[in-house]
FIBATOR-799692 format. One line per field, with one value per atom (N, C-alpha, C, O): chain; z, x, y; residue in one letter; residue number from 1. Coordinates in steps of 0.2 Angstrom, whole numbers, padded with zeros to 4 digits. Example, Ala and Ser with C-alpha at 12.3 -4.5 7.8 and 13.67 -1.06 7.14 Angstrom:
lopa [A	A	A	A	A	A	A	A]
zz [0039	0039	0039	0042	0035	0036	0039	0040]
xx [0066	0062	0066	0071	0064	0068	0064	0067]
yy [-0028	-0022	-0016	-0017	-0011	-0005	0000	0006]
bado [A	A	A	A	S	S	S	S]
keti [1	1	1	1	2	2	2	2]
This chain:
lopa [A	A	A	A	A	A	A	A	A	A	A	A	A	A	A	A	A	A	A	A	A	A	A	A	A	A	A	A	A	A	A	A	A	A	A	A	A	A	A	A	A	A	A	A	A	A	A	A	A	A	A	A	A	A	A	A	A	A	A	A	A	A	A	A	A	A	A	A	A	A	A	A	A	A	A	A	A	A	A	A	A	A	A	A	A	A	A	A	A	A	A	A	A	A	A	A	A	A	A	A	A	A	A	A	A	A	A	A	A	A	A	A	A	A	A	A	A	A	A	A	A	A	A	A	A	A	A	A	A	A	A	A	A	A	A	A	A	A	A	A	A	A	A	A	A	A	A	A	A	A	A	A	A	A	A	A	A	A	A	A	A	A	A	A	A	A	A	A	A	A	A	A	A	A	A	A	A	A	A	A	A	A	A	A	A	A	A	A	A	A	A	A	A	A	A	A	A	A	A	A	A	A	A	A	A	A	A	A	A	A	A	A	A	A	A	A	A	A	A	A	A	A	A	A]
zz [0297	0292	0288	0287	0285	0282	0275	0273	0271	0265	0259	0261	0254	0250	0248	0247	0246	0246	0253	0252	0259	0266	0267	0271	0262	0265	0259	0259	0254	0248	0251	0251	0253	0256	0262	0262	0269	0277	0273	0275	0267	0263	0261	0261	0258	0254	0259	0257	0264	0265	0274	0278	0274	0283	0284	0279	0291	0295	0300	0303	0302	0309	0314	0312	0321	0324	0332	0334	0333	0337	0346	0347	0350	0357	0361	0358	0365	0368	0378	0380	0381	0391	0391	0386	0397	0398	0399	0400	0400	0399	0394	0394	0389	0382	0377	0371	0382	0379	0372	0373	0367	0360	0360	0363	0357	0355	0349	0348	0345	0338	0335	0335	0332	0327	0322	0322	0317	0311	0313	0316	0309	0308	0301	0298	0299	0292	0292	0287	0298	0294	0299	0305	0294	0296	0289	0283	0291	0286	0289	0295	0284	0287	0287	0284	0292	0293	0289	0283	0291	0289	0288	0288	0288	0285	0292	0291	0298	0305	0309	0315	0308	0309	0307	0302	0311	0308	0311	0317	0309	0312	0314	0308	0317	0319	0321	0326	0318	0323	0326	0323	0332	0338	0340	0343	0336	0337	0340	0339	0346	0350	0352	0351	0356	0356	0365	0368	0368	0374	0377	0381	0374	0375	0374	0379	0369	0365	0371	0374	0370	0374	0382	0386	0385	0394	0394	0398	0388	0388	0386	0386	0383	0382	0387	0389]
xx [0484	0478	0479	0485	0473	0474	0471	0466	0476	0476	0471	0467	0471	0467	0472	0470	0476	0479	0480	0479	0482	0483	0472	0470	0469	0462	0463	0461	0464	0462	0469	0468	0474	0478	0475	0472	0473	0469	0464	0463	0459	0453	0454	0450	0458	0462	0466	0469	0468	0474	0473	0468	0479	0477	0480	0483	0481	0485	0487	0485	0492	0494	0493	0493	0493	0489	0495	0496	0500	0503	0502	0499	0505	0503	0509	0513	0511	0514	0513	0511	0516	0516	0519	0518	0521	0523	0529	0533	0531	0537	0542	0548	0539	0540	0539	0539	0536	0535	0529	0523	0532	0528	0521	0522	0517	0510	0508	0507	0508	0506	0501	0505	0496	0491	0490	0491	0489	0485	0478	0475	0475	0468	0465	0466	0461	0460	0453	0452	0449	0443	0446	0445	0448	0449	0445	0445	0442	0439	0440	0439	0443	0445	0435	0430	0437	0429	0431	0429	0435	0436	0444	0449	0445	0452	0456	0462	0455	0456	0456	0459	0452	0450	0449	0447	0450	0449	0445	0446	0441	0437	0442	0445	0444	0446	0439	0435	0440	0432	0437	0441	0435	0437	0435	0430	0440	0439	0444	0450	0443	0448	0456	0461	0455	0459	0461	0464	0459	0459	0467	0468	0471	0477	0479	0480	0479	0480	0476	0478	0469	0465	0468	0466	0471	0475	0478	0477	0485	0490	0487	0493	0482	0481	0479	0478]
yy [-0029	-0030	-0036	-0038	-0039	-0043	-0043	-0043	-0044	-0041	-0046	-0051	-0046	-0051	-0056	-0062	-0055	-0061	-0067	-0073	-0063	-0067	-0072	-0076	-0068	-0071	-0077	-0083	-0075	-0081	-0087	-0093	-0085	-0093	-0094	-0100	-0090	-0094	-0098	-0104	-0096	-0099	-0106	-0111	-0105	-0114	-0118	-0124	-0116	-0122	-0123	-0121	-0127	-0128	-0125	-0123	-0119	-0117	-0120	-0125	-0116	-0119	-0111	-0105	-0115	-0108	-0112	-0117	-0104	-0106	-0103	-0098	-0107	-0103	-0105	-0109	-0102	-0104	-0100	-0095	-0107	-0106	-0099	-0095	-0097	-0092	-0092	-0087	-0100	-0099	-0101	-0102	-0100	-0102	-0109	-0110	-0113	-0120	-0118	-0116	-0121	-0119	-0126	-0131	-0124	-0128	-0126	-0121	-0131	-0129	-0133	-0138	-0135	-0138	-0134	-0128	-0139	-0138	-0138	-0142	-0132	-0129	-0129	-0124	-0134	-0135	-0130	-0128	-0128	-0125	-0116	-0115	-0112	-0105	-0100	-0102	-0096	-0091	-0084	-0082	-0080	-0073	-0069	-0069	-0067	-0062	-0055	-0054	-0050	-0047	-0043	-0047	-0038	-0036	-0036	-0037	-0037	-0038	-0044	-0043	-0049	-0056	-0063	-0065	-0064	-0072	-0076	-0077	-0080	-0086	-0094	-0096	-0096	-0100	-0106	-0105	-0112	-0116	-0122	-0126	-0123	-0124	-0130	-0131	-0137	-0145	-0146	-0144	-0150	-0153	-0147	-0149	-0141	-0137	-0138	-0133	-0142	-0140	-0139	-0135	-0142	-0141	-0131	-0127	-0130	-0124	-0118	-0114	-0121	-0115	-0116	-0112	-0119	-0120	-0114	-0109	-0114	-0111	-0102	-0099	-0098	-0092	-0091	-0085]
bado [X	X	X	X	X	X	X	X	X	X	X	X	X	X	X	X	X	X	X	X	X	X	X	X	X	X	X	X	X	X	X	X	X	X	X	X	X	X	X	X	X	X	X	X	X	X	X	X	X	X	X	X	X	X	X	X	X	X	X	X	X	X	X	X	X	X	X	X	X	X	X	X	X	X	X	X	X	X	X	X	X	X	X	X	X	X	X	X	X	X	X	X	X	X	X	X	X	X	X	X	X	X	X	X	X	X	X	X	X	X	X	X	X	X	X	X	X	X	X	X	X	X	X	X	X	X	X	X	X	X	X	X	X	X	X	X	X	X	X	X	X	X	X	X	X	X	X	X	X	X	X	X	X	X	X	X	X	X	X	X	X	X	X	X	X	X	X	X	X	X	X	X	X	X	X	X	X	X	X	X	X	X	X	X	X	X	X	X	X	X	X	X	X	X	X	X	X	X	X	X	X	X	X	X	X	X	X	X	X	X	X	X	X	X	X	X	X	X	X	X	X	X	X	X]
keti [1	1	1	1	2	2	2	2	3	3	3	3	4	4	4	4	5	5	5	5	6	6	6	6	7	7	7	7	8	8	8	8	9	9	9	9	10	10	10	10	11	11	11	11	12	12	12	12	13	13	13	13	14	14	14	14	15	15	15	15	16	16	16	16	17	17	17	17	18	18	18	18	19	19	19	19	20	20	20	20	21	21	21	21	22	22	22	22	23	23	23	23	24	24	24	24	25	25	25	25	26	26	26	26	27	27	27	27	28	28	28	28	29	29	29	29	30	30	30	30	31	31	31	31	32	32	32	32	33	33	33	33	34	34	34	34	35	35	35	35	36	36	36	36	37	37	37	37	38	38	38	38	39	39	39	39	40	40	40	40	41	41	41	41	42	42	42	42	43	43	43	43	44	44	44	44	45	45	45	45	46	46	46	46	47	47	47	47	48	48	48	48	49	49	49	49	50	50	50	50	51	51	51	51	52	52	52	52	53	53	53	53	54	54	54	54	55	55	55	55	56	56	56	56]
């Protein structure tokens, strides 16, 4: 769950949003526009991820 505190930091700041291959190789970027939707979700808006979206 995601609490009010965890929505007012994704709201103000960049995140970093990580993935990784299957065989372990890490992919990580910073995500300046994230907005929590609600106590279970989050909006992530999807600039230049092609990398990131290969490896899910």
């Amino acid at each position: 769950m995601i609490d009010a505190e965890m929505k007012e930091v994704l709201s103000r700041n960049i995140c970093y949003f990580a993935t990784s291959t299957k065989d372990g190789k890490p992919n990580v970027i910073p995500v300046g526009l994230v907005e929590p939707i609600d106590d279970s979700r989050i909006l992530l808006v999807d600039v230049k991820m092609n990398k990131t979206r290969k490896k899910s």
